[in-house]
N, C-alpha and C positions, 0 to 999 in steps of 0.2 A: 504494500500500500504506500508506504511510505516514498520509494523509488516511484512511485508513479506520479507523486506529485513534483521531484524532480525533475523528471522527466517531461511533464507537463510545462514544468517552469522554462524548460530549458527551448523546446520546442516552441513557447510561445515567443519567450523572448528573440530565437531566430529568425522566427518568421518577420516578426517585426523589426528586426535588425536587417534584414533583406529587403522588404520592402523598401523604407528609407534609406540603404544606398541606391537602388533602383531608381525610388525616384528623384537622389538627389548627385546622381552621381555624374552627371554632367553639370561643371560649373563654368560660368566666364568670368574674366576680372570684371573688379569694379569700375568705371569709368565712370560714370555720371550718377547724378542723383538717382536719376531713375533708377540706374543696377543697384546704384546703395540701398535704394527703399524696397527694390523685388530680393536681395539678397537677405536684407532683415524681415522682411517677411517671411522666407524663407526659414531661416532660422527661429522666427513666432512658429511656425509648423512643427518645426524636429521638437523645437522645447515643448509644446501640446502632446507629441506623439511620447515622448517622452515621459512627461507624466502620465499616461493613458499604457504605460507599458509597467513603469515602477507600481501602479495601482493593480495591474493584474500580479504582479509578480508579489506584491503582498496580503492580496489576496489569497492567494496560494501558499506565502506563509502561512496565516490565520489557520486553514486546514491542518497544515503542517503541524502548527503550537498544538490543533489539538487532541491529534492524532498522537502528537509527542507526550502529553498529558493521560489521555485515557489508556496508554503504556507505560510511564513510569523514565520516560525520557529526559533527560533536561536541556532546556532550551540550547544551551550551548554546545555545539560540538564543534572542537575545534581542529578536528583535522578536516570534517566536511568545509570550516569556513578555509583552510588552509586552500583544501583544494580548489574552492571557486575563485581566492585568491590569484592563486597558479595560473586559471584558466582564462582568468581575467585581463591578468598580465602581458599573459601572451597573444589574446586578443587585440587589446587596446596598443602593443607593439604594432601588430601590424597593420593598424590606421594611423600609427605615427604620435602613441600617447605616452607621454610618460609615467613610469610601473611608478614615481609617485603618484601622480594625479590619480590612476589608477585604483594604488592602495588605498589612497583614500577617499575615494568615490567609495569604494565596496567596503570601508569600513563604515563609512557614514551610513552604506545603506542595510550595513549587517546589525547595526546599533538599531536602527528603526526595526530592522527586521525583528530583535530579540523583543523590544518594546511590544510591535504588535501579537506577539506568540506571548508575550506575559497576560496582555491584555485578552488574547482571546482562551485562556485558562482560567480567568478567571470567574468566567462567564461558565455555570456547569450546563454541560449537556449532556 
C-alpha cells in the first residue's frame, strides 16, 4: 500500500514535470516589453502549475501520514527522505540547479511534508 502511494506520487509528479517542459520548452530572449510581459506570464503559469503539483503531492502525503499511523510508523524516515534527496539532486543537475537550491527546496518541502502527516494523524479514522 504504502509503495503505491509513492509510486503515485512519483508518477504524478512526472507527468506534470513533462508537461511543463513541453510546453515551455521553446524559449526566445527577451527583447522588448512585450517578450518581458509574455515571458512573466509565462513564469505566472509554471509558478500556478507549480502549486497545483506540491498540492497533489501533499495530498498524497496526508494518505501516506495515515497509513503510517494506522501501522505504527513514524513520520520520519530518513533514508526514504535520503533517497528523494538523491533523486532530487540529480534531477535538478540536469536542468542546470544547484544540489543546494535543491536541498533545500526538498527540505522545505519535506518539513511541510512531516507537518501535514502530523496533522493528518491526528484527525482519527
Amino acid at each position: 500500500m504504502k509503495n503505491k502511494f509513492f509510486k503515485a506520487a512519483i508518477v504524478t509528479i512526472g507527468i506534470c514535470i513533462s508537461g511543463i517542459s513541453a510546453t515551455y520548452a521553446q524559449t526566445s530572449p527577451v527583447n522588448t516589453k512585450q517578450d518581458l510581459d509574455a515571458s512573466r506570464h509565462k513564469i505566472d503559469s509554471l509558478d500556478n502549475q507549480l502549486m497545483k503539483i506540491l498540492g497533489e503531492r501533499e495530498r498524497i502525503v496526508k494518505e501516506i501520514g495515515i497509513y503510517k499511523e494506522k501501522n505504527h510508523i513514524p513520520p520520519l524516515q530518513a533514508a526514504r527522505f535520503k533517497e528523494v534527496l538523491d533523486k532530487g539532486i540529480a534531477a535538478g543537475s540536469k536542468e542546470g540547479l544547484s544540489s543546494e537550491f535543491i536541498t533545500e527546496l526538498l527540505n522545505a518541502i519535506h518539513k511541510e511534508s512531516l507537518r501535514i502527516e502530523g496533522d493528518s494523524t491526528s484527525v482519527k479514522h
